[in-house]
PASEZA-464519 format. One record per residue: residue in three letters; x, y, z of N, C-alpha, C, O, CB in turn. Coordinates in steps of 0.001 Angstrom, whole numbers, plus 500000, padded with zeros to 6 digits. Glycine has a CB too. Layout:
! residues N
[ALA [X Y Z] [X Y Z] [X Y Z] [X Y Z] [X Y Z]] ...
END
This chain:
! residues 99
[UNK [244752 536785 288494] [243892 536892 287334] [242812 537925 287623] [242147 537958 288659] [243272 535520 286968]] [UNK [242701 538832 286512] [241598 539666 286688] [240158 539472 286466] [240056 538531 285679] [241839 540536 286083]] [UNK [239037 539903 286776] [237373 539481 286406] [237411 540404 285423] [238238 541292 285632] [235965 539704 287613]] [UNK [236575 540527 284062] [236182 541416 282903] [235380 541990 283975] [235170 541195 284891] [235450 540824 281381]] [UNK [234774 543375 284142] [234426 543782 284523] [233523 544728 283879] [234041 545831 283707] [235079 543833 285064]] [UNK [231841 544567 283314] [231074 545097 282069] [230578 546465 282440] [229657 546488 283257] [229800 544131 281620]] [UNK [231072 547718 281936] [230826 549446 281894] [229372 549368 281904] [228828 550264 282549] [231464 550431 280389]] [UNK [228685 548598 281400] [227611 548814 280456] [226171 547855 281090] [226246 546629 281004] [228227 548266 278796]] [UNK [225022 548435 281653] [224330 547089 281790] [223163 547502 280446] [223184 548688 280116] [223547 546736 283676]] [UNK [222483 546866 279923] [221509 546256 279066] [219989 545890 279469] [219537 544872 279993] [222104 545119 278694]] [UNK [219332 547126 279023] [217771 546812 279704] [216955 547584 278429] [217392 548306 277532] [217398 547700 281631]] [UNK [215508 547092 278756] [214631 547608 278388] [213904 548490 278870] [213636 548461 280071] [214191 547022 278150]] [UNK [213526 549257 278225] [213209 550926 278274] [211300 550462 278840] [210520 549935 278047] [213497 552074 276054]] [UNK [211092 550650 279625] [209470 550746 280011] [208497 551625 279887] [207335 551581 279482] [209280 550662 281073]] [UNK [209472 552747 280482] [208827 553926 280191] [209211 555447 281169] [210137 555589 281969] [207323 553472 280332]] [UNK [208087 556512 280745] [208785 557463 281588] [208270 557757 283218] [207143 558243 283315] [208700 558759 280780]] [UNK [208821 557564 284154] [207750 557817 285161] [207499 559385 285179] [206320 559742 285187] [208196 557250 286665]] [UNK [208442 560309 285185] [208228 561883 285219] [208744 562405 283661] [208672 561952 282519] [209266 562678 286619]] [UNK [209252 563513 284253] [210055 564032 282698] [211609 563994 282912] [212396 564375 282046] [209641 565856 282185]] [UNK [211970 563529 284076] [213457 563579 284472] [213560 562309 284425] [214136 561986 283386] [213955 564230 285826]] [UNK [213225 561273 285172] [213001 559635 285237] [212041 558759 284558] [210814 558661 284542] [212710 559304 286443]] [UNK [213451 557894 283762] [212841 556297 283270] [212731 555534 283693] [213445 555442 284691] [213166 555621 282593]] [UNK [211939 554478 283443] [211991 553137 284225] [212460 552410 283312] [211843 552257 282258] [210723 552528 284820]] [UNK [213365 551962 283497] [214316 550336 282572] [214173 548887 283464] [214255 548689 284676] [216558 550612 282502]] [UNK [213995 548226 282644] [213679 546530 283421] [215327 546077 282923] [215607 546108 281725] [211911 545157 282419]] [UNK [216099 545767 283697] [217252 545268 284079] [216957 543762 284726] [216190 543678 285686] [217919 546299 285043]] [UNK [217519 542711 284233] [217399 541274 284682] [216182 541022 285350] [216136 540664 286526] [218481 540867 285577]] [UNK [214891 541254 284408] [213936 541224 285462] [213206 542197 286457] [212128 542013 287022] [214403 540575 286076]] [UNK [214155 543407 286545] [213700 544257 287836] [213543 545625 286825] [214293 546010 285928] [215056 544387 289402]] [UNK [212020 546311 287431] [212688 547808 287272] [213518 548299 287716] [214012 547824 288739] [212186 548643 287474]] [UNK [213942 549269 287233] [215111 550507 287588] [214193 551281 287434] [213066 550889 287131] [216543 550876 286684]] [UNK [214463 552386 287591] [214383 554275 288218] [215544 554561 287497] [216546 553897 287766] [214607 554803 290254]] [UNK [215603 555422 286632] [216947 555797 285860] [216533 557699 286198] [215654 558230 285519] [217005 555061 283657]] [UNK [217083 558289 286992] [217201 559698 286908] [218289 559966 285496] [219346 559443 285144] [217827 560310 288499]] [UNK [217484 560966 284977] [218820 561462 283602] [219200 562409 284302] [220368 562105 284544] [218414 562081 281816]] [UNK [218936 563637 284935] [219253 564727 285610] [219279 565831 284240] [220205 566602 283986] [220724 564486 286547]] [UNK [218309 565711 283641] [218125 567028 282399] [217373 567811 282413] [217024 568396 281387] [217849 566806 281192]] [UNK [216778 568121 283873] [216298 569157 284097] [214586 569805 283318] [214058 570915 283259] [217507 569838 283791]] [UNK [214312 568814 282976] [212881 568707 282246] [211860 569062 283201] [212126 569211 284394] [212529 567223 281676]] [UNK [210627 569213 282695] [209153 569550 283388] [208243 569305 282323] [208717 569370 281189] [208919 571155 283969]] [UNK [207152 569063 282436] [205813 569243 281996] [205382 568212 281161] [206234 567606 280512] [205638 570442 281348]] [UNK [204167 567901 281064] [203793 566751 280362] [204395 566105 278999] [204975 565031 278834] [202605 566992 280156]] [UNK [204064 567112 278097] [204724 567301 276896] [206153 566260 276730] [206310 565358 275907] [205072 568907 276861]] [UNK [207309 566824 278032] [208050 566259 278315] [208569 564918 278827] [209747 564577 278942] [208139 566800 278607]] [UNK [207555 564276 279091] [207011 562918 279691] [206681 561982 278913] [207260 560898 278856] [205936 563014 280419]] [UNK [205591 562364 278151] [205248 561669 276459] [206066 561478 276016] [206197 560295 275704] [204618 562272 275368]] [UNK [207560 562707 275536] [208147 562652 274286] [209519 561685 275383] [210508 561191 274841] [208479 564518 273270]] [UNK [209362 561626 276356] [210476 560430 276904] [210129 559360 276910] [210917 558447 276663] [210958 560443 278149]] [UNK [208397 559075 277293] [207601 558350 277156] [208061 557162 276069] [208294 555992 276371] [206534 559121 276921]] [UNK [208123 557652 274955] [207838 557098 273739] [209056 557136 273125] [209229 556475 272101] [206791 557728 272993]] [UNK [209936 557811 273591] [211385 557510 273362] [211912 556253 273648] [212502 555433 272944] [212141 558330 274047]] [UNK [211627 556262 274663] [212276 554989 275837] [211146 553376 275342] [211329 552245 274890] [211784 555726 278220]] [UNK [210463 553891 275613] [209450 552421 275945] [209224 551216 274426] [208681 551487 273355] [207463 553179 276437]] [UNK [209703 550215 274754] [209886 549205 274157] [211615 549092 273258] [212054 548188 272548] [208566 549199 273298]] [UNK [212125 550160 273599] [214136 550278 273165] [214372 549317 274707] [213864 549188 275821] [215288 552732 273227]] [UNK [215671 548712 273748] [217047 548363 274158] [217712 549713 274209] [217797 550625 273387] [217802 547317 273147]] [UNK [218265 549509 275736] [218991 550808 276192] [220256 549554 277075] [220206 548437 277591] [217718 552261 277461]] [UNK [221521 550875 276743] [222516 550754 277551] [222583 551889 278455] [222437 553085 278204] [223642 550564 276859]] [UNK [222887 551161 279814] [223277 552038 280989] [224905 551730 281304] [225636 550740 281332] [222248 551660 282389]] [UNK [225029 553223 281528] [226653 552893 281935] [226358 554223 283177] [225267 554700 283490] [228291 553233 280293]] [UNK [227698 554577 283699] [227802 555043 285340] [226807 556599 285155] [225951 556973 285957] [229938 555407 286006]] [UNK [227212 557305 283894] [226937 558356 283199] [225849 558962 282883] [225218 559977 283176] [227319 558235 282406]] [UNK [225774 557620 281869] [224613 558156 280415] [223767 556753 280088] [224241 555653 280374] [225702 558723 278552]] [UNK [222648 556893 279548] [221429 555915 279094] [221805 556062 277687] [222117 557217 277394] [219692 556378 279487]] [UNK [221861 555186 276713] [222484 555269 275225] [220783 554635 274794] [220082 553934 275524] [224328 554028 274760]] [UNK [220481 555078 273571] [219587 554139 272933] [220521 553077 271525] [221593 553594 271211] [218199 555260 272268]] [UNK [220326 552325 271087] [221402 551527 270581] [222308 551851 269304] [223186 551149 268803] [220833 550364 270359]] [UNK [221627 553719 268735] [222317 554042 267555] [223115 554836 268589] [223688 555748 267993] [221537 554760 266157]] [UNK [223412 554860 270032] [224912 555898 270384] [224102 556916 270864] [224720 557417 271803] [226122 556522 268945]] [UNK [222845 557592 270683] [222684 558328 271583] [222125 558816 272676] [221317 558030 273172] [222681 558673 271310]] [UNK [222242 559748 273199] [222270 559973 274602] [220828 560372 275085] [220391 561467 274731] [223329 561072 274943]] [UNK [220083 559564 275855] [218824 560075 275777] [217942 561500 276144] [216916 562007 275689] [218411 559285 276317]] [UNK [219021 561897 277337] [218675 562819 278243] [219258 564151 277135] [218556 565159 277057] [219461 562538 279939]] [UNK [220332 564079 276459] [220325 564623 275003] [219573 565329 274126] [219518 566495 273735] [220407 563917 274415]] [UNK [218774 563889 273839] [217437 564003 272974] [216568 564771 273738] [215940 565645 273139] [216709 562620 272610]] [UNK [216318 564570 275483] [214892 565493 275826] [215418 566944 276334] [214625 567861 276545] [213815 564705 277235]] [UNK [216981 567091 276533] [217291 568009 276617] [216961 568865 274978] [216156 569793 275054] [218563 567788 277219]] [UNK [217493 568595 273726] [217215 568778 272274] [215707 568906 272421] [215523 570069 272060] [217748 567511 271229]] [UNK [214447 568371 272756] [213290 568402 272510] [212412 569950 273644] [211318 570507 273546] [212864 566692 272785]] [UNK [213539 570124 274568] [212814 570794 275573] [213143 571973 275077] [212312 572878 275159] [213109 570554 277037]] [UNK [214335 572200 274501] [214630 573701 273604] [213905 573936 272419] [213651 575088 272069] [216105 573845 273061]] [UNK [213502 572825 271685] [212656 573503 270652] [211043 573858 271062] [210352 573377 271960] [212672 572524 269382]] [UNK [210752 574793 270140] [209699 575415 270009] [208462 574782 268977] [208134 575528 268054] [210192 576649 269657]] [UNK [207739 573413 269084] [207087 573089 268220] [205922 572488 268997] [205920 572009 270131] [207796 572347 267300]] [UNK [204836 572643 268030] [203658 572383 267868] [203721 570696 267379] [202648 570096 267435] [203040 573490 266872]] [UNK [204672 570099 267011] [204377 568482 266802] [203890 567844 267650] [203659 568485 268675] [205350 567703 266573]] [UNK [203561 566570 267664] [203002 565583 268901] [203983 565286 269617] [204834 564770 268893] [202352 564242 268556]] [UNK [204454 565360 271097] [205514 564812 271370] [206109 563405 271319] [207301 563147 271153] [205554 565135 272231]] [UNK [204911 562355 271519] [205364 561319 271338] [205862 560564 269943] [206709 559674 270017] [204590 560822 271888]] [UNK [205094 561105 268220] [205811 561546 267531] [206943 561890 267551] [207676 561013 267096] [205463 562074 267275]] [UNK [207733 563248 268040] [208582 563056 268316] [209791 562174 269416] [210948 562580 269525] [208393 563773 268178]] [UNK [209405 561260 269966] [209903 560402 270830] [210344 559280 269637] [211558 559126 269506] [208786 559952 272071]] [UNK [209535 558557 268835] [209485 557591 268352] [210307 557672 267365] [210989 556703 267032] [208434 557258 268152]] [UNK [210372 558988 266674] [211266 559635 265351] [212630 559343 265937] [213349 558554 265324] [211040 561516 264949]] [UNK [213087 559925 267121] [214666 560415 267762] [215177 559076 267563] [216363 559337 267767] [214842 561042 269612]] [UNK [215165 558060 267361] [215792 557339 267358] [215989 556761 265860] [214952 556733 265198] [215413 556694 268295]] [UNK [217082 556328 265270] [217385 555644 263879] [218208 554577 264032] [219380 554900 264230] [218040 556527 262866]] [UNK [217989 553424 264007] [218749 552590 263889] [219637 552444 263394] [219369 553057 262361] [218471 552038 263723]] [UNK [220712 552050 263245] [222100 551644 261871] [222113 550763 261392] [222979 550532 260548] [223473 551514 262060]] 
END
C-alpha cells in the first residue's frame, strides 16, 4: 500500500525579510522561503512585504502560489520591471484577486 504523499505545504505569509526572502509560518514554525527572483532595494521589500503578509500561501518544491494560482516571485519579478511612481505596498496588496 502506498502513503498519499502532499506536493503542496500550506502556510501563512508573515512577511518579507529581504526582497528575495519570505517568511511563511508552516505548522507553527517560520520558514525562510528564498524565491530566487533576483530583486534588490527597499521598494522591493514593501511591495513583497504586503504581498505576502497575512495570505494563505501554497509551497510546493518550486514555486510559492498565493491562493488565486499565482506565482509570487512572478508578481515581484512583474513589479521590479515596471517603471512606477505608485506606493509599493499598494501595489503588493492589489496583486492579488481572489476567485
Amino acid at each position: 500500500m502506498h502513503a498519499l504523499v502532499l506536493a503542496a505545504l500550506i502556510g501563512l505569509g508573515v512577511g518579507a525579510k529581504d526582497p528575495n526572502n519570505i517568511i511563511v509560518k508552516v505548522d507553527g514554525r517560520d520558514r525562510v522561503v528564498d524565491l530566487k527572483a533576483g530583486a534588490s532595494g527597499d521598494a522591493a521589500q514593501k511591495f513583497l512585504q504586503c504581498l505576502v503578509a497575512g495570505r494563505v500561501l501554497r509551497l510546493t518544491k518550486d514555486h510559492v502560489l498565493l491562493l488565486d494560482g499565482n506565482d509570487v516571485a512572478d508578481h515581484l519579478r512583474e513589479f521590479m520591471q515596471s517603471k512606477t511612481s505608485a506606493d509599493p505596498c499598494e501595489l503588493g496588496k492589489a496583486a492579488y484577486s481572489p476567485k
